[in-house]
Each structure stands twice: as C-alpha cells, then as structure tokens.
N, C-alpha and C positions, 0 to 999 in steps of 0.2 A: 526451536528455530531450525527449520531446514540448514544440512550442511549447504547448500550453494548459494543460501544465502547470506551465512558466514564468511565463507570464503568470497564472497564479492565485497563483503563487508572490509576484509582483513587486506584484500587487495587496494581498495583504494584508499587506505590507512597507511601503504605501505607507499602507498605513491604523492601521500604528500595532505590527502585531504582528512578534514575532520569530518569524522559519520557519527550523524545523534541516530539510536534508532530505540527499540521500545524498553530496553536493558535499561538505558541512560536515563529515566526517568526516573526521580527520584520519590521513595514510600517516603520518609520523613519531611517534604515538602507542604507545607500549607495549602498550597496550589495544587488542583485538581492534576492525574495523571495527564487530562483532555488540555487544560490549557498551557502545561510544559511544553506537549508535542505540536501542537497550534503554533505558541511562538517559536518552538524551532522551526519550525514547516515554515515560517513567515519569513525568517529573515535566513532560508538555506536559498543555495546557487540553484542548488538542485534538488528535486523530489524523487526515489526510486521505489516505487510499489512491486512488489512481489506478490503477483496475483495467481489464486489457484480457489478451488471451490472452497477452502476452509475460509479465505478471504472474505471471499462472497458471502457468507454464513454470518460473519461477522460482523456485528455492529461496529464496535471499535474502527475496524477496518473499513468497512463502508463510510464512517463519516471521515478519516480519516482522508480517502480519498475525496471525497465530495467538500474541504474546505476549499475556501475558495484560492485559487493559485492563478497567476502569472500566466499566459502564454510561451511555452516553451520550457515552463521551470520542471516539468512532468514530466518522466519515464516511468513509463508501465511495463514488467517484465513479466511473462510466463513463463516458468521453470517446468519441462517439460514439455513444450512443443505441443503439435498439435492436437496431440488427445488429451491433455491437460484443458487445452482452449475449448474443445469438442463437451468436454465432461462440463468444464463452464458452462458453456452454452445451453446444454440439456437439463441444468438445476433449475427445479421447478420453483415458481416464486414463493410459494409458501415455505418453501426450506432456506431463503436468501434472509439477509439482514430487511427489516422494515420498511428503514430509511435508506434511502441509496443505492443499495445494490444492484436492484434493476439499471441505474443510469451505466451501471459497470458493464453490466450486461450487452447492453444495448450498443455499447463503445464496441465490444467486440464481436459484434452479432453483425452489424453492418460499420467493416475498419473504415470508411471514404469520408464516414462522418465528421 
C-alpha cells in the first residue's frame, strides 16, 4: 500500500470516519474477498480510488471500480500528478486489466466526459 495512501486513509480515521479498504477484508470469511468489498462499496458515503498504472493492470482494481455506484459516491485520485496521469494514459491495452480498464482510461484521456 502506497504511504499516501495510508496516510489519507489514517487522516480521515482521525476525523471521525470509518474506511473499509482491501486490508479489512476478511481470509476466513466464507464470502468471496469480491463480495465483502461489493457490499461495503454499496452501502459507503463515499468511494476513493487511488488510481495509478499498477491500478490499471489490475483486475481486482478494474472491476472494483466499474461496480456499479451512485452519482457523486466517486472520487478518483491520482497520486502523482501529471506524469502519473500521462504514464496512465500511454499503457497499452494489452498491459491493462481485460475487463474495464480501458473505461478508466478513457475517464481520463478525455476529463469533460
């Protein structure tokens, strides 16, 4: 886990909110790791993606973001700024997760969408 994503994590723990994130999912559950993080995605205020090319790569991560959500329940964050976006932007599709990924892509290839 990226430290800044830690420390975004620990900040708003300290401010009052509860954060599920992929730590909290529990190995001795009978329930698939996919449907833990589904119903916490379901019923959270709020969704924060921490997007970067290993995201992209990512199945996990790609369906992750492609469940279906709420208008406005999403924050997509790029740690790293714009060469992080830039390095996004240039991962070829065969190096991206199957499912989804490109729709990630695509979000920030053209923001207006």
């Amino acid at each position: 886990m990226p430290p800044r994503v830690l420390e975004a994590k620990a900040r708003l723990e300290r401010e009052g909110h509860r954060v599920f994130y992929g730590k909290d999912v529990s190995a001795l559950s009978s329930e698939s790791w996919r449907k833990q993080w589904m119903r916490a995605s379901d019923h959270a205020a709020l969704r924060v993606n921490f997007l970067s090319p290993a995201y992209l790569r990512s199945q996990a991560c790609s369906s992750e973001w492609n469940h279906p959500k709420e208008a406005g329940r999403q924050l997509n964050v790029i740690l790293g700024g714009s060469g992080v976006r830039e390095e996004m932007l240039s991962l070829p599709l065969e190096e991206m997760a199957e499912r989804g990924a490109d729709a990630i892509k695509v979000c920030y290839q053209y923001p207006s969408l």
